[in-house]
C-alpha positions as CSV (number, residue, x, y, z in Angstrom):
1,X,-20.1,63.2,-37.4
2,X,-22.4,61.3,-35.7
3,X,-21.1,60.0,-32.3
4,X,-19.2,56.3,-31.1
5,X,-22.7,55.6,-29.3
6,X,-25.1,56.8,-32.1
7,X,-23.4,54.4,-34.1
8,X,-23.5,51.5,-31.6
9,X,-27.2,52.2,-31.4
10,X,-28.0,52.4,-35.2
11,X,-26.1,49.9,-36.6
12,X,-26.6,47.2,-33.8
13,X,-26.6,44.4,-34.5
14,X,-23.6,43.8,-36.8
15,X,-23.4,40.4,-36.6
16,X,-25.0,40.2,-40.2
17,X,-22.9,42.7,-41.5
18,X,-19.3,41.7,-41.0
19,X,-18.8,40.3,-44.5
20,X,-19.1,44.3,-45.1
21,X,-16.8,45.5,-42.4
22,X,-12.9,46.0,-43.4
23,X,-9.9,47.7,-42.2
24,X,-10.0,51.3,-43.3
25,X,-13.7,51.7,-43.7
26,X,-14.8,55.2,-43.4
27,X,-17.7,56.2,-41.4
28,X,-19.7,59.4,-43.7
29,X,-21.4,62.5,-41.8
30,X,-24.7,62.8,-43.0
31,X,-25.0,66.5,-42.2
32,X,-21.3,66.2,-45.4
33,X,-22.8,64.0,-48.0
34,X,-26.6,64.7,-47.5
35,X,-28.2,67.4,-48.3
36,X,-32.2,68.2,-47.7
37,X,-34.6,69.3,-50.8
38,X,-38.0,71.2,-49.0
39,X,-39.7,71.5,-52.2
40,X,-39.5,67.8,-52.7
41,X,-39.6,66.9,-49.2
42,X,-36.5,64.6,-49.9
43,X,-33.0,64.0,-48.6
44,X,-30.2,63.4,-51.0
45,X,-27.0,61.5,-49.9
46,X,-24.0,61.1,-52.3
47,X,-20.8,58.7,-52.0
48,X,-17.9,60.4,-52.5
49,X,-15.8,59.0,-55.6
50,X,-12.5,58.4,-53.6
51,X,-14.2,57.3,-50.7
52,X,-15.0,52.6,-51.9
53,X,-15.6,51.6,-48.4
54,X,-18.1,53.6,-46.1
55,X,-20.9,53.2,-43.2
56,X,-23.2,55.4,-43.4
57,X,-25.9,56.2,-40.1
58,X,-28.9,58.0,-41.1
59,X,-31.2,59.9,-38.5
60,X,-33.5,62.0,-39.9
61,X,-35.5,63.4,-37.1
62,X,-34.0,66.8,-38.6
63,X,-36.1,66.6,-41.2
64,X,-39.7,65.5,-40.1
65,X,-41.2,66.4,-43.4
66,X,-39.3,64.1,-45.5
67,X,-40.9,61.5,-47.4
68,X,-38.1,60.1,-49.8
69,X,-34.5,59.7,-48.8
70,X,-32.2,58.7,-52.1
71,X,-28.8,56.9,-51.8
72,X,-26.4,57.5,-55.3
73,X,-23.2,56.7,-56.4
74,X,-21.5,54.5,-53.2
75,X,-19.0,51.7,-54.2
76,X,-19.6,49.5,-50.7
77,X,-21.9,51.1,-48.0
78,X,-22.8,49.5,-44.7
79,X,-26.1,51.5,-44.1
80,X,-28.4,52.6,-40.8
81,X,-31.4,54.4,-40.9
82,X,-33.2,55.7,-38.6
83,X,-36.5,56.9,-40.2
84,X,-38.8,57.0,-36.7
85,X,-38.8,61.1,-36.6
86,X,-40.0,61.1,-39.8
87,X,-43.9,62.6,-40.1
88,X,-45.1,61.1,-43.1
89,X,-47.2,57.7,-43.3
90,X,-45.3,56.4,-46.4
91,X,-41.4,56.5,-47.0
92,X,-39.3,55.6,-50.0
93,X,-35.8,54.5,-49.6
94,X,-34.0,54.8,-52.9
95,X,-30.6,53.4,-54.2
96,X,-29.7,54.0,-57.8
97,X,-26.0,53.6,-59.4
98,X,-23.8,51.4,-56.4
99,X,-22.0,48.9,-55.9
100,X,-22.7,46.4,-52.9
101,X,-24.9,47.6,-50.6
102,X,-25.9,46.2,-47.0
103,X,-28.9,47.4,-44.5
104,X,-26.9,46.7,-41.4
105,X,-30.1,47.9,-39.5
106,X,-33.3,49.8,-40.5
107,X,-36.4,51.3,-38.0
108,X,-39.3,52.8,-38.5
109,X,-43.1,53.0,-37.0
110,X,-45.1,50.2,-37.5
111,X,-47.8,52.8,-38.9
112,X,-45.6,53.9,-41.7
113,X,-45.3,52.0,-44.9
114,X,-41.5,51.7,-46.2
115,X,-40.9,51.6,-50.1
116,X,-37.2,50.7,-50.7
117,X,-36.6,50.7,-54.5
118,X,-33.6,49.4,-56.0
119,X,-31.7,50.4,-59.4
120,X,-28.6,50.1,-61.5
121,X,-26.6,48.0,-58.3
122,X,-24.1,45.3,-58.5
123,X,-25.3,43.8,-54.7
124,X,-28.2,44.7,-51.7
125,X,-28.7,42.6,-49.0
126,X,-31.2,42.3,-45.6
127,X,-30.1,40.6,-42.9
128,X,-31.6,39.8,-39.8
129,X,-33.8,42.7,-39.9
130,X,-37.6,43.0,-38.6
131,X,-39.5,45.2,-40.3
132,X,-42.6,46.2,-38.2
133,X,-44.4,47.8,-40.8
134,X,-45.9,47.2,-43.7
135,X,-43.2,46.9,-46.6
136,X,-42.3,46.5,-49.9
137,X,-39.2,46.1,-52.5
138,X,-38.9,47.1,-56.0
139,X,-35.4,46.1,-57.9
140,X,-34.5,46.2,-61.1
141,X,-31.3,45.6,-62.5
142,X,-29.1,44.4,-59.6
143,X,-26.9,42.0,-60.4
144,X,-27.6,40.1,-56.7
145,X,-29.8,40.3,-54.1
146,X,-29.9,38.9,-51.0
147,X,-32.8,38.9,-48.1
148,X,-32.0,36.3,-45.1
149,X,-33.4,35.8,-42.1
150,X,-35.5,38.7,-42.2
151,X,-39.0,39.2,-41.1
152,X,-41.6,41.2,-42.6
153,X,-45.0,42.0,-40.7
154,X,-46.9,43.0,-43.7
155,X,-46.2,42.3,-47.3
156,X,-48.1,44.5,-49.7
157,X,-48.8,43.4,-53.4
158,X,-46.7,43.7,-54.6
159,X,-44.5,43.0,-52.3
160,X,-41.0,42.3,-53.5
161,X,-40.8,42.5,-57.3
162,X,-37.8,42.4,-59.1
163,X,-36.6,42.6,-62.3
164,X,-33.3,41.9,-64.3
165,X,-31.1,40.5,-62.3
166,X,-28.3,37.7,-62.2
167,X,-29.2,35.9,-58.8
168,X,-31.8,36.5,-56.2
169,X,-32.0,34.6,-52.7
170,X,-34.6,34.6,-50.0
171,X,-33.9,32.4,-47.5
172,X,-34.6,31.8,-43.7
173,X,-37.7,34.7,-43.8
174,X,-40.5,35.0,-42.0
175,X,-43.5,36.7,-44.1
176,X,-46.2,37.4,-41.5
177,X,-49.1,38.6,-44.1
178,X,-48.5,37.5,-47.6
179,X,-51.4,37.6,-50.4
180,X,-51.1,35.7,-54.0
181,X,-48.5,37.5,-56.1
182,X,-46.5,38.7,-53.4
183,X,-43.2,38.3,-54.7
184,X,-42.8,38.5,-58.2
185,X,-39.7,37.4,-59.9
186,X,-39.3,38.4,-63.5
187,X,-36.3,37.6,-66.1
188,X,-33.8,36.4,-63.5
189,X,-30.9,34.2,-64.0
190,X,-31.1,32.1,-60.5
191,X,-34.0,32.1,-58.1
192,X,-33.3,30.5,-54.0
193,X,-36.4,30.3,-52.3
194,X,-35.7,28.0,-49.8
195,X,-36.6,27.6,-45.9
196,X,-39.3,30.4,-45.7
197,X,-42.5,31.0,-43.4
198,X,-45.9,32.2,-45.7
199,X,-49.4,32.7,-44.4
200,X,-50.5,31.3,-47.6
201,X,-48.9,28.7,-49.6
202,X,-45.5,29.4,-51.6
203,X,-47.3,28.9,-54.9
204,X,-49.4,31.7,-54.7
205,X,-47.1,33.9,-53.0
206,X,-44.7,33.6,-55.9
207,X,-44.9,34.8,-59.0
208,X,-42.2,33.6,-61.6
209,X,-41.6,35.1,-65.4
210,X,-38.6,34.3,-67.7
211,X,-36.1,32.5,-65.0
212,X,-34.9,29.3,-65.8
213,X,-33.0,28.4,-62.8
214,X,-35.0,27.5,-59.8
215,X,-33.9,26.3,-56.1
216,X,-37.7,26.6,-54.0
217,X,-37.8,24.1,-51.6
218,X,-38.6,23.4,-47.8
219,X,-41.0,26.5,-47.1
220,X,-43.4,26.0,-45.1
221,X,-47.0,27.7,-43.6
222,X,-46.5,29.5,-39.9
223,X,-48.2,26.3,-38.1
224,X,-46.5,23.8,-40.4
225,X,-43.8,21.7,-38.4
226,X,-39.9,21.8,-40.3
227,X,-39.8,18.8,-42.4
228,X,-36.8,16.9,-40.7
229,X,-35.1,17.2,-44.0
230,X,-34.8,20.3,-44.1
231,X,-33.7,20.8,-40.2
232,X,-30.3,21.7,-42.0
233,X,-31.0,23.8,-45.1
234,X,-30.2,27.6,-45.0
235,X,-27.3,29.6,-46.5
């Protein structure tokens, strides 16, 4: 198990994860519930089914070679990674069949390009992250999403596209590189776009398909002043 101060150091800071934190919450050992695949260059961590509440710290300079890491099958995970020993320039972070899931912190090189797809999930959420490198979210069928306060060096296109879902919020973001198309939004129930920095303006950066309900309001380019009005908008 990994130790008190590995913790502190992965999962710092915690601030933006407390609505995930509750009595009885079990910290996993990665070397118990992950498991590495050479052939496929890919490490494989599974929730326990009597184990709802867990935080799970991932360091995976043991494995150097891998280039995918998959998450299955965890009712409420608080989640750390630590993907800096890894040797490969692109990484995918996977999540398929969960409940509610929250990066509680996240590093990597800002030469490496991070994939984190998104499947089959009642909740993910990014808080108060900054993610250095160029980076990019694909989600489809879960139920919520939540990205706050987050800041993204580089986003690709696409970006963030997501897919079949029942509400999605970006607020309080900072999106250092953006290019038309950016983040694309397709058959959603409710879309919150609201209080965001774009290099380019929030029109082109967002593409919308099939969701009727729409909050965008008080983004803003990086050299545009905040609109007194919205001084007091965020979540």
């Amino acid at each position: 198990m990994p130790s008190p101060s590995l913790l502190l150091h992965l999962l710092l800071p915690l601030v933006s994860a407390t609505a995930l934190l509750h009595p009885g919450q079990q910290t996993l050992d990665q070397h118990q519930v992950c498991s590495y695949q050479p052939d496929s260059r890919s490490v494989i961590c599974r929730c326990q089914e009597n184990e709802s509440r867990n935080i799970l710290a991932l360091q995976l300079d043991s494995f150097p070679q891998a280039g995918q890491v998959s998450i299955k099958s965890c009712t409420e995970l608080l989640l750390a990674v630590d993907l800096s020993g890894v040797n490969q320039d692109i990484i995918s972070l996977t999540l398929t069949d969960c409940g509610e899931v929250q990066i509680g912190n996240i590093k990597f090189s800002e030469d490496q390009k991070l994939n984190i797809e998104l499947e089959n999930m009642d909740k993910f959420s990014i808080q108060k992250q900054t993610f250095k490198g160029s980076t990019s979210i694909s989600s489809t069928n879960v139920k919520e999403l939540l990205i706050y306060k987050t800041t993204f060096s580089h986003l690709p296109n696409p970006g963030i596209k997501i897919a079949k879902s029942a509400k999605v919020s970006i607020i309080d973001c900072v999106f250092n590189q953006t290019s038309p198309g950016s983040i694309s939004v397709n058959s959603v129930d409710e879309v919150e776009i609201i209080n965001n920095q774009f290099s380019i303006d929030t029109i082109e950066v967002v593409e919308l398909n099939e969701s009727p309900n729409l909050y965008i309001s008080c983004n803003r380019l990086h050299e545009e002043a905040v609109n007194l009005e919205c001084v007091t908008i965020s979540s």
